[in-house]
C-alpha positions in Angstrom: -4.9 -3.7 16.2 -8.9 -3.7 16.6 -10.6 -4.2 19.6 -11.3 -7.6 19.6 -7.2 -8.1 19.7 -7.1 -8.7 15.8 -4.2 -7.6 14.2 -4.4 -6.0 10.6 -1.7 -7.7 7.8 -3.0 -6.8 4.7 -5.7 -4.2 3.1 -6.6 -3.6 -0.4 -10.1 -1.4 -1.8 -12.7 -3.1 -3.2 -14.5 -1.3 -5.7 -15.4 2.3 -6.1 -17.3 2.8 -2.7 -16.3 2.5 1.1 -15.6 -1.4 0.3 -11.8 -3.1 2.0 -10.8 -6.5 1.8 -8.4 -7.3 4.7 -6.4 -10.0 6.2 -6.6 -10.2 9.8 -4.8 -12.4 11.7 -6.9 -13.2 14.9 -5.8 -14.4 18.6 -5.7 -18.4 17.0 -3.0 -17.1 15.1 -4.7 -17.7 11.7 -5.1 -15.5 8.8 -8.2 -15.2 7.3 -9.8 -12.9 4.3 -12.2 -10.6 6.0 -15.0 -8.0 4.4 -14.2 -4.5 6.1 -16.8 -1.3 5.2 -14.7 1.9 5.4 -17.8 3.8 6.2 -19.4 2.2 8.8 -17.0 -0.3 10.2 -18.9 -3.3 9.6 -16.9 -6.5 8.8 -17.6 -10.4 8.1 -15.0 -12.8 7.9 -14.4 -14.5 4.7 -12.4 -17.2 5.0 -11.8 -20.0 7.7 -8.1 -20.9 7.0 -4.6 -20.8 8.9 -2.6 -18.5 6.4 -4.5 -16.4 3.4 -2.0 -13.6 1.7 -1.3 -11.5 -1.3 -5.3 -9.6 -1.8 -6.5 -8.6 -5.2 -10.1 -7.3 -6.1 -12.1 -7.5 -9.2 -12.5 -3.6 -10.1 -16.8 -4.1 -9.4 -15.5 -4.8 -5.8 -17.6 -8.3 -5.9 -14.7 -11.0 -6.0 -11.5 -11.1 -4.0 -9.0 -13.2 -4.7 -6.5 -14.9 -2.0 -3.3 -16.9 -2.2 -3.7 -19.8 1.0 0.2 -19.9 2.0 -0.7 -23.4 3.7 -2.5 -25.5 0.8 -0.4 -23.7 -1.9 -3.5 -22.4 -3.6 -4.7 -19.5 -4.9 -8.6 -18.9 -4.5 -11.5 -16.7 -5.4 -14.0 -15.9 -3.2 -17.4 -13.6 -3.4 -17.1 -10.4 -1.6 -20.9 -11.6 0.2 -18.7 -14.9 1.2 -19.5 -18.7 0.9 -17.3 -21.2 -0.5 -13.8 -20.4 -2.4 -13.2 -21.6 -5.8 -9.1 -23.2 -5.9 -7.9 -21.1 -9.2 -4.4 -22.6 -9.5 -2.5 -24.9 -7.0 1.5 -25.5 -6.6 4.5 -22.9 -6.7 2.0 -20.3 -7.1 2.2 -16.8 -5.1 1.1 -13.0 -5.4 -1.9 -13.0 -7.7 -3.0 -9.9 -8.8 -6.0 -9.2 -11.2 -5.9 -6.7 -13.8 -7.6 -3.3 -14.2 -10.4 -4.5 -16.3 -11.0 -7.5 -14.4 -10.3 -10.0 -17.1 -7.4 -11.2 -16.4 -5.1 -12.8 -13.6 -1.0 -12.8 -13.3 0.5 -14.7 -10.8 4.1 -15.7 -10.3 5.5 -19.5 -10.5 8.7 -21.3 -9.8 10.8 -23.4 -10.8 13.2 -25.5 -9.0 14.2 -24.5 -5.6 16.7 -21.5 -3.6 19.0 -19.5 -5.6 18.7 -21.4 -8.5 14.8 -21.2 -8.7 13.5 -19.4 -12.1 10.7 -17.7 -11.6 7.6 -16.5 -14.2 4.8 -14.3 -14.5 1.7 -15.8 -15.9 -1.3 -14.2 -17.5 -4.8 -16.7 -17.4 -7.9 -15.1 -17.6 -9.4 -14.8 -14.1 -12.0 -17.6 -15.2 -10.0 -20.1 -16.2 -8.3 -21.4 -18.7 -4.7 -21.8 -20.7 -2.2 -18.9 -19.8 -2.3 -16.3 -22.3 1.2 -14.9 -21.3 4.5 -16.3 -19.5 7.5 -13.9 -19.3 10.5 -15.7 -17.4 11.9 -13.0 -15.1 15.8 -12.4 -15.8 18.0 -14.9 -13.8 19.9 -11.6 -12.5 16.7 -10.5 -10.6 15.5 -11.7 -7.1 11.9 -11.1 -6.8 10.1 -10.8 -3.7 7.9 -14.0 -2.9 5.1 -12.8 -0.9 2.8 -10.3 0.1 1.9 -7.8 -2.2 4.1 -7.9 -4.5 3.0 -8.3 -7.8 0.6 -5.4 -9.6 -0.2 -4.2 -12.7 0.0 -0.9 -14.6 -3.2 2.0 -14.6 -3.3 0.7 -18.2 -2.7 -2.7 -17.9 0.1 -3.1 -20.5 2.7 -4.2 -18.0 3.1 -6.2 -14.5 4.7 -4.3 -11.5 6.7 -6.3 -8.8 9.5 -6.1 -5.8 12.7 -7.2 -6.8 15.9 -7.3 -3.8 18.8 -6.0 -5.2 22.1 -5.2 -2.4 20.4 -4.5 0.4 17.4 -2.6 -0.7 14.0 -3.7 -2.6 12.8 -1.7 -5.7 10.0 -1.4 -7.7 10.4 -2.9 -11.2 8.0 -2.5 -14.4 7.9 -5.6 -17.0 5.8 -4.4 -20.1 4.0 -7.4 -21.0 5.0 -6.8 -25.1 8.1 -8.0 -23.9 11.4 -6.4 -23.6 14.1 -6.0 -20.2 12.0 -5.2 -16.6 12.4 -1.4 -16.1 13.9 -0.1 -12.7 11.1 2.4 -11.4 13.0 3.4 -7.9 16.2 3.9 -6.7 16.4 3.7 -3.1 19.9 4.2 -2.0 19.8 4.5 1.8 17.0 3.3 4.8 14.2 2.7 5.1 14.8 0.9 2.0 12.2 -2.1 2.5 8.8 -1.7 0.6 5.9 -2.8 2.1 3.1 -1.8 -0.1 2.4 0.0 -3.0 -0.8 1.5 -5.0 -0.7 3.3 -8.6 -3.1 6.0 -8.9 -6.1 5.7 -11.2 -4.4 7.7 -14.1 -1.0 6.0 -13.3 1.3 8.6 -13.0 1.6 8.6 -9.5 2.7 5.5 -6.9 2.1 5.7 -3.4 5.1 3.5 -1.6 4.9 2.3 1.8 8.4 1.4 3.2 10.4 0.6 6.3 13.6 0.0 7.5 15.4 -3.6 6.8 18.1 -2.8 9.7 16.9 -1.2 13.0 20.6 -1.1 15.1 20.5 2.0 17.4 21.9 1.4 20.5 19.5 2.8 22.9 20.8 3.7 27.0 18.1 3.5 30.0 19.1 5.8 33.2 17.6 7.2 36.2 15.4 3.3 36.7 14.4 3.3 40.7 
């Protein structure tokens, strides 16, 4: 929580230097895209909206791009500000850009509830045909939301949550094709993944998670 009672949702780098895109979520209750400088502590607000989500920044750390929950959109805007550019608009969610910068995946629907399929599509991030739709296996649930979908140090395959039981996972999906690959295996709490990063040489992931069930009993005594 910051000072001026702004609460903190999301946070992803932006480039190589002290540059953080962030969602805040201010005392209006909207969500916006904000500019945040590591260093210094300098901000400026992005976007005026009610409900941006799922941050990805080109790799030169001048363009973020933004899914807009409420209008069903997902947008680029420059890291400097101004207006948005609407990418893609419908059952659209989690967009992620690639390592290079050339290329945006992004997951789509179909249908509705349980008996929704779901894809990942590849477009390149200005426009254009996709180059690449893999339909996800109707076995696996994947998370719709937040930051869920990424890509490989070596962009060769899409990262993404899946739910499986009662506890989320990590899952690989080479884009050559071929079955998603289970990366963890998360057998008792906290067993809810909030976040995740790959380091620059991919062989490392750094996991945020928490705890889907929170049921201690807790006794207060002694109150006067």
């Amino acid at each position: 929580m910051g000072e001026d009672g702004q609460a903190t949702m999301e946070a992803t780098a932006c480039g190589t230097g002290d540059g953080v895109a962030v969602v805040r979520l201010g005392s209006d209750q909207a969500a916006n895209v904000w500019r945040l400088n590591g260093a210094t502590g300098e901000s400026k607000q992005l976007t005026d909206t009610k409900f941006a989500a799922s941050l990805s920044c080109t790799p030169d750390g001048k363009w973020v791009v933004y899914q807009d929950i409420g209008s069903r959109a997902i947008y680029k805007i420059s890291i400097e500000g101004g207006a948005a550019t609407e990418l893609l608009r419908g059952n659209v969610w989690s967009p992620s850009i690639s390592p290079d910068g050339k290329l945006l995946a992004y997951m789509t629907g179909e249908g509705q509830g349980a008996k929704q399929k779901v894809s990942f599509v590849v477009r390149t991030l200005d426009g254009g045909a996709p180059v690449k739709q893999i339909k996800l296996a109707p076995d696996l649930q994947a998370v719709n939301g937040g930051p869920s979908l990424g890509w490989t140090a070596d962009g060769s395959a899409l990262t993404f949550l899946s739910t499986m039981g009662n506890a989320q996972h990590l899952m690989m999906q080479r884009l050559g094709g071929g079955e998603p690959v289970q990366l963890t295996h998360f057998e008792a709490e906290p067993s809810m993944i909030l976040a995740y990063a790959w380091s620059k040489d991919g062989k490392k992931i750094a996991l945020s998670r928490a705890r889907y069930n929170s049921r201690d009993i807790i006794m207060f005594s002694g109150f006067r």
